[in-house]
BAMAR-292485 format. One record per residue: residue number from 1; x, z, y of N, C-alpha, C, O in turn. Coordinates in steps of 0.02 Angstrom, whole numbers, always signed. Atoms other than C-alpha are relative to their C-alpha. Example, Ala and Ser with C-alpha at 12.3 -4.5 7.8 and 13.67 -1.06 7.14 Angstrom:
2
   k    n_x    n_z    n_y   ca_x   ca_z   ca_y    c_x    c_z    c_y    o_x    o_z    o_y
   1    +45     +0    -59   +615   +390   -225    +45     +0    +60    +97    +33    +59
   2    -42     -3    -59   +684   +357    -53    -39    +37    +55    -14    +45   +110
***
This chain:
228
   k    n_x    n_z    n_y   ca_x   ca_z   ca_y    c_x    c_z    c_y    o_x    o_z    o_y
   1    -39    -61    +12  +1768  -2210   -509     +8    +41    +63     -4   +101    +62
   2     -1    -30    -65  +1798  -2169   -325    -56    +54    +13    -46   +114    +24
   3    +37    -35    -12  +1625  -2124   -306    -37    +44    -42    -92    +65    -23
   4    -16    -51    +44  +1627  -2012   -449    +39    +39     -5    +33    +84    -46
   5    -58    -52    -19  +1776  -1926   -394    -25    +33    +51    -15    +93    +55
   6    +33    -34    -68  +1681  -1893   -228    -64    +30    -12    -96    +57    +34
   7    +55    -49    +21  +1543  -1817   -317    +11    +57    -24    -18   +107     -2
   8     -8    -59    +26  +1623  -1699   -437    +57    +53    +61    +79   +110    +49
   9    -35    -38    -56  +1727  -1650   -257    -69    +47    +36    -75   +108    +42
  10    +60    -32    -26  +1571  -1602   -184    -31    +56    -35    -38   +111     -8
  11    +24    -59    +39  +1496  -1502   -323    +60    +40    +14    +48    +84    +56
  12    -39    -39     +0  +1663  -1423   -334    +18    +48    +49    +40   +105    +55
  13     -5    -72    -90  +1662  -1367   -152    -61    +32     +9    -61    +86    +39
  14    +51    -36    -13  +1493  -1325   -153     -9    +79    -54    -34   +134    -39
  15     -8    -41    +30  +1521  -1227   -298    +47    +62    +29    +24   +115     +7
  16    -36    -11     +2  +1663  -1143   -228    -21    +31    +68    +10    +81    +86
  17    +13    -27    -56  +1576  -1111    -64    -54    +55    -41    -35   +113    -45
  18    +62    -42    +35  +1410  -1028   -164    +42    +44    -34     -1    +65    -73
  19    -12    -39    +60  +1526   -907   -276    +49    +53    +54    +56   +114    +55
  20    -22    -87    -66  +1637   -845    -94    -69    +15    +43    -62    +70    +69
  21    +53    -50    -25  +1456   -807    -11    -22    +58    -50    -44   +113    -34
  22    +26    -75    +15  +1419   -700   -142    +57    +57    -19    +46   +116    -29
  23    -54    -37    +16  +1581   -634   -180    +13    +58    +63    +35   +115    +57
  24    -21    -39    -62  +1591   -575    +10    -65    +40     +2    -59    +92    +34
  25    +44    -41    -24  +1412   -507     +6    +15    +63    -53    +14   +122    -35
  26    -22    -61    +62  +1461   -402   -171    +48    +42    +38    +23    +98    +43
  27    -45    -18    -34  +1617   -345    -68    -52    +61    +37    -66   +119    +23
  28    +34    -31    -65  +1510   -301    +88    -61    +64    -30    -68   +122     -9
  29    +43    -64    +39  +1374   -204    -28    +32    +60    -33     +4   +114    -35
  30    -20    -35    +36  +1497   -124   -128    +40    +60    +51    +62   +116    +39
  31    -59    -51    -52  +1595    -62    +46    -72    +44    +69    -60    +74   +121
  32    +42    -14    -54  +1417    -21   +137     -8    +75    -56    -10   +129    -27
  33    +25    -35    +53  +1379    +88    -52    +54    +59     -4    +37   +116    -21
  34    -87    -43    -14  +1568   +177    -30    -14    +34    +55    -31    +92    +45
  35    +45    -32    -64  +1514   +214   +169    -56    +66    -33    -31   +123    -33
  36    +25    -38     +5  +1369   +311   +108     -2    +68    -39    -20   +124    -22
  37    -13    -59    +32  +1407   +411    -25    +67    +47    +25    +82   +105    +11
  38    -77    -79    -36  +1575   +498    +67    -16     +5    +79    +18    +45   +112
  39    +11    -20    -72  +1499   +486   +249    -26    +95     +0    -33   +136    -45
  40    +33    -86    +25  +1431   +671   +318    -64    -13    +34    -72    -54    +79
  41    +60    +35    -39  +1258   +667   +361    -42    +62    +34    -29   +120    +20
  42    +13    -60    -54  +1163   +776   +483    -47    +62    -15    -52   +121     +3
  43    +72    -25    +62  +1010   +816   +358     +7     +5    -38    +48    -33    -62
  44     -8     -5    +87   +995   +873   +191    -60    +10    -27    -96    +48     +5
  45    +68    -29     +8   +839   +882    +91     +4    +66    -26    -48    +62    -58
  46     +2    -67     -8   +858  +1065    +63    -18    +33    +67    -55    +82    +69
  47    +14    -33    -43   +850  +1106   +223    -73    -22    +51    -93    +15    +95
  48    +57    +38     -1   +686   +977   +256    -31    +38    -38    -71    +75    -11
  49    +43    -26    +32   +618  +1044   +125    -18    +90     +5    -74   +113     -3
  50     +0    -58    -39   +668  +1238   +185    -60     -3    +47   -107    +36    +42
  51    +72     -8    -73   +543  +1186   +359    -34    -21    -14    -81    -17    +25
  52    +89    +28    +19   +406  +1093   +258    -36    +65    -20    -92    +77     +2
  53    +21    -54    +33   +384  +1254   +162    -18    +66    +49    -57   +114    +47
  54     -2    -78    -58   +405  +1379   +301    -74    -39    +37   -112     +4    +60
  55    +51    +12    -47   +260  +1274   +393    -65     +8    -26   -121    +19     -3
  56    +71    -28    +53   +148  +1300   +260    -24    +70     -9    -83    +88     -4
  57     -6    -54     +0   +181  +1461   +238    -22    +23    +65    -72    +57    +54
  58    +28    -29    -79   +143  +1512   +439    -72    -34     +6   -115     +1    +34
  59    +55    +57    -22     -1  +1369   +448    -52     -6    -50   -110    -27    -45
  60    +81    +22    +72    -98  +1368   +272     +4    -79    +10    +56   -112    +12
  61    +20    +41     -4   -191  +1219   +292     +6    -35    +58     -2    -96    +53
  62    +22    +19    -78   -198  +1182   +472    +71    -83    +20   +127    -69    +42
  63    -44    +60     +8    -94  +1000   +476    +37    -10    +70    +95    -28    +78
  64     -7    +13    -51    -99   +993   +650    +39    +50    +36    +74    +34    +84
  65    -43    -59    -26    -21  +1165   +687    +74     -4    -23   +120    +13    +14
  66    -44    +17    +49   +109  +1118   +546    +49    -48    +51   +105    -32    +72
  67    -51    +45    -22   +175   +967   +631     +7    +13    +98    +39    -30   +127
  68    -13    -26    -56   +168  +1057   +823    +80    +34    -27   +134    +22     +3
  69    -37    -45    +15   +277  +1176   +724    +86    -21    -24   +138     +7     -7
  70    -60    +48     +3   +412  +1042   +649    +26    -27    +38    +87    -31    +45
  71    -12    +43    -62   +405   +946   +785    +65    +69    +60   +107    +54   +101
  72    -12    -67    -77   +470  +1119   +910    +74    +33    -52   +124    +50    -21
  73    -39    -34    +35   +583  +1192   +750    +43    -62    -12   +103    -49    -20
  74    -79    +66     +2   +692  +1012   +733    +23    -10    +50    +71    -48    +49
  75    -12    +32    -51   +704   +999   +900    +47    +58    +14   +101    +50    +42
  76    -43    -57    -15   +771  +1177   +906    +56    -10    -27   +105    -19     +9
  77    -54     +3    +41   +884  +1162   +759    +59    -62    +14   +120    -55     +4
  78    -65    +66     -9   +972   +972   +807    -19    -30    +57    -43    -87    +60
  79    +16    +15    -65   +951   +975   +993    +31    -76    -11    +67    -93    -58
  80    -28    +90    -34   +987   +767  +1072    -15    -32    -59    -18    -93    -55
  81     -5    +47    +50   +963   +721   +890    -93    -41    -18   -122    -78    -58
  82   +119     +2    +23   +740   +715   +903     -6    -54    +41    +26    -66    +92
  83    +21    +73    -38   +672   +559   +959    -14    +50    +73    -14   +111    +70
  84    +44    -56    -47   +601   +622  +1150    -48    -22    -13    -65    -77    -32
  85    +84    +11    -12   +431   +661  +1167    -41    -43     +8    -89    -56    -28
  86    +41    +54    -23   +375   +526  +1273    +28    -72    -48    +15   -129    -29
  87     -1    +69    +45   +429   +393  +1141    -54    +17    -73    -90    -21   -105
  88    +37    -22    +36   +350   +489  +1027    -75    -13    -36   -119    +15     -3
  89    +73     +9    -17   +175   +432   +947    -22    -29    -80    +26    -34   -118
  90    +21     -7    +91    +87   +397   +758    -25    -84    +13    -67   -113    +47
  91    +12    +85    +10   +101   +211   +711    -37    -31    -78    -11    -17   -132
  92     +6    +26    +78    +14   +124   +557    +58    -36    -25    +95    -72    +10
  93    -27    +18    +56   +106    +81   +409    -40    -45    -50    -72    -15    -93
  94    +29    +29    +67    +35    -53   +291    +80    -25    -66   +130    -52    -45
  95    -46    +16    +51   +157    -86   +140    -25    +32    -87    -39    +85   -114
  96     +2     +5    +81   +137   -127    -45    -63    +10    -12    -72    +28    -70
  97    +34     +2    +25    -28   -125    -39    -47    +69    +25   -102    +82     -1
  98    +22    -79    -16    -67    +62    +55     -4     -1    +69    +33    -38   +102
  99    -29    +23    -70   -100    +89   +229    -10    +91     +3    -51   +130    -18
 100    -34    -61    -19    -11   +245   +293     +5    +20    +98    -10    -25   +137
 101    -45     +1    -71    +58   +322   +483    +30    +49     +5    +22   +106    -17
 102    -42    -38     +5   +180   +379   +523    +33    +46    +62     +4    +20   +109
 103    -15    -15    -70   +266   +485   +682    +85    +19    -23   +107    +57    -66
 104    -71     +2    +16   +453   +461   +687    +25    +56    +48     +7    +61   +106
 105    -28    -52    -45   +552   +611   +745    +80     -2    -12   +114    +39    +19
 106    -85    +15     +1   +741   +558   +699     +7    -92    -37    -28   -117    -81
 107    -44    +55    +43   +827   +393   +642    +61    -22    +29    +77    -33    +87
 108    -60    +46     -3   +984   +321   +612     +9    -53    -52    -35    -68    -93
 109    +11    +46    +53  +1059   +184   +512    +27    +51    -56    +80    +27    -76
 110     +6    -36    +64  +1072   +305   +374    -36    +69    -14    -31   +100    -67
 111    +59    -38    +22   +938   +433   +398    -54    +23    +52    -48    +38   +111
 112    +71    -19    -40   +764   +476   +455    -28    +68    -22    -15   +103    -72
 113    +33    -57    +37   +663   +609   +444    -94    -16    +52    -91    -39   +110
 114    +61    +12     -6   +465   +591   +481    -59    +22    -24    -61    +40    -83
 115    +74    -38    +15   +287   +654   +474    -34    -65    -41     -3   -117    -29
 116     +5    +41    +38   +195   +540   +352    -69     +9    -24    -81    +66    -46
 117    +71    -22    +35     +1   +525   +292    -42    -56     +6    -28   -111    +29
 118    +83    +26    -19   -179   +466   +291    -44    +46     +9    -48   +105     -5
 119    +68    -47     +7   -340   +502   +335    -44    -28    -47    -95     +2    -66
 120    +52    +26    +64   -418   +389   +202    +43    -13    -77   +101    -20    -94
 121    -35     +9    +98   -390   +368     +1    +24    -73    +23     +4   -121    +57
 122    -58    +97     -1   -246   +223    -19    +35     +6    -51    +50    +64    -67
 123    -46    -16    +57   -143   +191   -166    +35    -89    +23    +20   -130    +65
 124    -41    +58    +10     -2    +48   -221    +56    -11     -4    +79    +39    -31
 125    -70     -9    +15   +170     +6   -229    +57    +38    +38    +73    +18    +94
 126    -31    -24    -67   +289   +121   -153    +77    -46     +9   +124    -14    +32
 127    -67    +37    -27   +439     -3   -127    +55    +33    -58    +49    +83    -93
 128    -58    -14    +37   +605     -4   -215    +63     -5    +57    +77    -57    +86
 129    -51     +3    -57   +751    +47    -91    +48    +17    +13    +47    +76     -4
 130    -67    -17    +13   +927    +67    -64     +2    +66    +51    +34    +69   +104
 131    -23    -58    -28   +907   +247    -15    -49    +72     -3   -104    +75    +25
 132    +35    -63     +2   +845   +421    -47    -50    +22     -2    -35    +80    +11
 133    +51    -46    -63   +668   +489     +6    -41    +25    -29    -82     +0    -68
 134    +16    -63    +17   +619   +643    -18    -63    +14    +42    -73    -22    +92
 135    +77    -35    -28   +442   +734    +38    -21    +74    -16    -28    +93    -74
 136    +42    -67    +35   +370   +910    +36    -74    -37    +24    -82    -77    +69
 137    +70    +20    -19   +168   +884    +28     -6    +85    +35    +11   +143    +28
 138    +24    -72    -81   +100   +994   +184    -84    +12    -14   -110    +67     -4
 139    +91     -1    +24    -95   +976   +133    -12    -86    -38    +18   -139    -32
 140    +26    +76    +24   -198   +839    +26    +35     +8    -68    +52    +62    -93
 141    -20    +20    +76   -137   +776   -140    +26    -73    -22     -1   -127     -9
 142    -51    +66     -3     -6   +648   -193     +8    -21    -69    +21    +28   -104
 143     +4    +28    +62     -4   +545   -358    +61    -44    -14    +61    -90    +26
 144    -45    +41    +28   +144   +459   -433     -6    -14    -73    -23    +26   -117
 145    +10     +0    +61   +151   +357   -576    +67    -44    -47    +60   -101    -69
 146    -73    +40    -13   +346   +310   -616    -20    -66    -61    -59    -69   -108
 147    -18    +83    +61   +393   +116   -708     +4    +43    -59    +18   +103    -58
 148     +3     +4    +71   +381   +118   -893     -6    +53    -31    +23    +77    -79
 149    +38    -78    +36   +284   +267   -920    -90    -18     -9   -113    -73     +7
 150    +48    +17     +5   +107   +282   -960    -42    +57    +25   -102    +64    +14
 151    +66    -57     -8    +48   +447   -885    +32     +3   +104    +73    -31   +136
 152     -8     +7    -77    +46   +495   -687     +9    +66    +19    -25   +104    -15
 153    -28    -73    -41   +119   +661   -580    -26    +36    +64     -3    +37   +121
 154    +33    -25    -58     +8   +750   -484    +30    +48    +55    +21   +105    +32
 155    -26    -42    -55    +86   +843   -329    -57    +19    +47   -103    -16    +69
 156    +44    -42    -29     +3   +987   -240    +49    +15    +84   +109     +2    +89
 157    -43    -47    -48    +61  +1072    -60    +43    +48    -12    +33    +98    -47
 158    -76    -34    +15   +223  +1141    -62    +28    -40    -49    +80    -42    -17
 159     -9    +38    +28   +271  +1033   -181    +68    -56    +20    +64    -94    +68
 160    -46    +38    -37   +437   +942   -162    +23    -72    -59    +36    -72   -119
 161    -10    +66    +47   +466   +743   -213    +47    -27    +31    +64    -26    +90
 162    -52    +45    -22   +597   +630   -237     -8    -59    -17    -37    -78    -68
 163     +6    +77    +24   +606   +462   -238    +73    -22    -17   +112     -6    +28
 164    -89    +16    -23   +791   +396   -278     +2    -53     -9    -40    -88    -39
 165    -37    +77    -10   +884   +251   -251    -24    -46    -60     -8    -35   -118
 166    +14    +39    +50   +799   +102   -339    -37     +0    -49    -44    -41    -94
 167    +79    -39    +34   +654   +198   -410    -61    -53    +24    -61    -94    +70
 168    +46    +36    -37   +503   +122   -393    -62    +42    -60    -52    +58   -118
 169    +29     -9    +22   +341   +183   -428    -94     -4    +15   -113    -16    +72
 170    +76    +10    -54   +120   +179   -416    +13    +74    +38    +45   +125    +24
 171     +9    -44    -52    +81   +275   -269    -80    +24    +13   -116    -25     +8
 172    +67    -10    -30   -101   +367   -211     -4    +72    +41    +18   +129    +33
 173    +17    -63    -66   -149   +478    -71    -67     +0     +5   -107    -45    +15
 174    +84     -9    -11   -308   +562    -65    -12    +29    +83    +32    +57   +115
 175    -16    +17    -82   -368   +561   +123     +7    +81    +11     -7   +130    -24
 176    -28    -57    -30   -305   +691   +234    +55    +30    -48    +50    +86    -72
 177    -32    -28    +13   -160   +702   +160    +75    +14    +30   +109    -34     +9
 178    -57     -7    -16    +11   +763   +243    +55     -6     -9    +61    +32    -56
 179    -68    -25    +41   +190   +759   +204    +66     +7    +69    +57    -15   +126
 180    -30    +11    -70   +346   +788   +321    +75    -24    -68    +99     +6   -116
 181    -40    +42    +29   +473   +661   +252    +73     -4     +9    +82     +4    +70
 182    -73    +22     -9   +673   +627   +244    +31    -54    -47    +37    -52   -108
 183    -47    +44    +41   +766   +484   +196    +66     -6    +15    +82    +14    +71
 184    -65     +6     -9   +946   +447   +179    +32    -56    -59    +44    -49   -119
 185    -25    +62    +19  +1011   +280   +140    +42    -55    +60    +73    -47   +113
 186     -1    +76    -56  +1041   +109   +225    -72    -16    +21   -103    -65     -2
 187    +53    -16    -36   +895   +146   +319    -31    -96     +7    -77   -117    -27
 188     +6    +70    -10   +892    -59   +380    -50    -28    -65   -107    -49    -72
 189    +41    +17    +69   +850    -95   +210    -53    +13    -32    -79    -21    -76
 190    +94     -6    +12   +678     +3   +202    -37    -43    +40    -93    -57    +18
 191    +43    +45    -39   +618   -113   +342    -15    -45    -15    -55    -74    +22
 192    +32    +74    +29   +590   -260   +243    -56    +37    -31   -109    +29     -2
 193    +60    -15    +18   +473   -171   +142    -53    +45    +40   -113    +34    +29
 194    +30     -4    -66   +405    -77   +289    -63    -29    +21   -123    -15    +18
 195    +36    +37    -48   +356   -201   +387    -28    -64    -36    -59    -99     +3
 196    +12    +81    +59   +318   -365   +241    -89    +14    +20   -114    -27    +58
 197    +76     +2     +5   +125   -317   +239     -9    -17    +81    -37    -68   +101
 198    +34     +4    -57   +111   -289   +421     +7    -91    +53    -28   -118    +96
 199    +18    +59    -22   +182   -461   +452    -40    -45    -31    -87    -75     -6
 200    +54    +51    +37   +113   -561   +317    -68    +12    -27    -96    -29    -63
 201    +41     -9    +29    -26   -475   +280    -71    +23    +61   -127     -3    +54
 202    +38    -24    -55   -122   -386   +442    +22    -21    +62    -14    -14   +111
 203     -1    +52    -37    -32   -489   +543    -16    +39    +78    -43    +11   +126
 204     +6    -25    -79    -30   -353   +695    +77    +19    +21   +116    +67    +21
 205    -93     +2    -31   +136   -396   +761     -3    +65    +57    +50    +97    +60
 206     +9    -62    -51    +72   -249   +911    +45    +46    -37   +105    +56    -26
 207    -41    -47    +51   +119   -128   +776    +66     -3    -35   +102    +46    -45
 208    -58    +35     +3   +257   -236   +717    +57    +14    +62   +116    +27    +51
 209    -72     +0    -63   +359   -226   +902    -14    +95     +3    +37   +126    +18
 210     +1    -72    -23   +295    -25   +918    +53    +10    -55   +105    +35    -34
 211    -42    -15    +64   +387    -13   +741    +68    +17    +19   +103    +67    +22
 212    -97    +16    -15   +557    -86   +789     +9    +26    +64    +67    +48    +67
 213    -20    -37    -46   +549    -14   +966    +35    +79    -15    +90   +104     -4
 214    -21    -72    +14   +537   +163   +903    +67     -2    -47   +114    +38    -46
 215    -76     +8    +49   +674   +109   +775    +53     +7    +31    +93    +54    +27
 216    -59    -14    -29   +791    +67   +879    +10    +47    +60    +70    +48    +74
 217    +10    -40    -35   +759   +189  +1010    +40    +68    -43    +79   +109    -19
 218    -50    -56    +27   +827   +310   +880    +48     -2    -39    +81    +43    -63
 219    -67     -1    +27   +944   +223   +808    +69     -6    +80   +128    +13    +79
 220    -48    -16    -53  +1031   +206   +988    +16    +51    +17    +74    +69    +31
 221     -4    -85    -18   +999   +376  +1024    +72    +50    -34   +112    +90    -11
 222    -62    -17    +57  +1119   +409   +863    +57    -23    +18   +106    +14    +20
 223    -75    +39    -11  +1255   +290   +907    +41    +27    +60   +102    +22    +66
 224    -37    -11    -39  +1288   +357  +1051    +30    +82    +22    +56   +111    +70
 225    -30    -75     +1  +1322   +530   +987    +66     -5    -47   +111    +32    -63
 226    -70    +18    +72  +1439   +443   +857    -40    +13    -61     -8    +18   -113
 227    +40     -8    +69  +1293   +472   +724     +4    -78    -14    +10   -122    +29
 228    +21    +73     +2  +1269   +313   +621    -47    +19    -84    -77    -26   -114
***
């Protein structure tokens, strides 16, 4: 009997421990989910999508003039808030199946904003993520094909997409294609899917530490303006 009393004690604490870890992580999600929706945030996709459009409009086609042009007009508009220059630089992206790069020009832990493309055809999963992200296409051609549908959404230049919270959908980029990107979430939380291919899959941790350098490089940058 003893040692049947000291068993159903055990389950009972173990039970009792397993039901406050998740009780405190529900808490902690539900008070990180509260945080975001009443914080103020520095970006809006209106006004992203305002300078994707205007770069098209001055630039046509020219990708490279385009992102001289973002790059010089964000830096104008939210001086201290632009990554600097010399950190500055276009990293691969492999995730879900696509390989992408990217050139980071803001982050915090709740928003980025970024240049975004290929030069070759890639398609696959675009991730499911606790947060926002929006795109104007700048040149090239962008394919979405949302869950539990059966047809697919072709996007042209100028063109403005959303992805929202917990969306998930197929993805394809035909090469040379552009976009200048914003997200706004719990930023942290795109990095698992991020970075999952590049560790387990291509296995170039190089790209892996350039990743999280530039990361946190602009998420410090933020913190210490009082952005978060």
């Amino acid at each position: 009997y003893f040692d049947s009393d000291q068993s159903r004690m055990s389950v009972t604490s173990k039970l009792f421990k397993g039901s406050l870890i998740v009780l405190i992580l529900a808490v902690g999600i539900a008070a990180i989910h509260l945080w975001l929706n009443t914080k103020t945030y520095l970006f809006s996709e209106k006004n992203i999508a305002e300078l994707g459009r205007k770069a098209i409009s001055l630039h046509g086609s020219n990708h490279i003039a385009m992102f001289a042009f973002l790059e010089k007009e964000l830096s104008k508009r939210y001086p201290g808030h632009v990554i600097p220059e010399h950190h500055r630089q276009w990293i691969y992206v492999n995730a879900g199946g696509w390989m992408g790069a990217m050139y980071l020009l803001h982050c915090s832990i709740t928003e980025y904003v970024l240049l975004f493309g290929t030069a070759i055809d890639t398609s696959g999963h675009s991730g499911r993520y606790w947060a926002n992200v929006s795109d104007v296409l700048l040149t090239g051609s962008f394919r979405q094909w949302p869950e539990g549908t059966v047809e697919s959404v072709m996007y042209q230049p100028g063109d403005f997409i959303h992805h929202g919270w917990g969306e998930v959908t197929g993805v394809q980029w035909t090469a040379g294609t552009w976009m200048f990107e914003y997200g706004r979430g719990f930023i942290p939380s795109t990095m698992v899917f991020a970075l999952a291919d590049t560790i387990f899959g291509t296995t170039d941790f190089y790209v892996f530490l350039k990743t999280l350098k530039i990361f946190v490089i602009g998420v410090v940058q933020e913190m210490s303006q009082g952005q978060f």
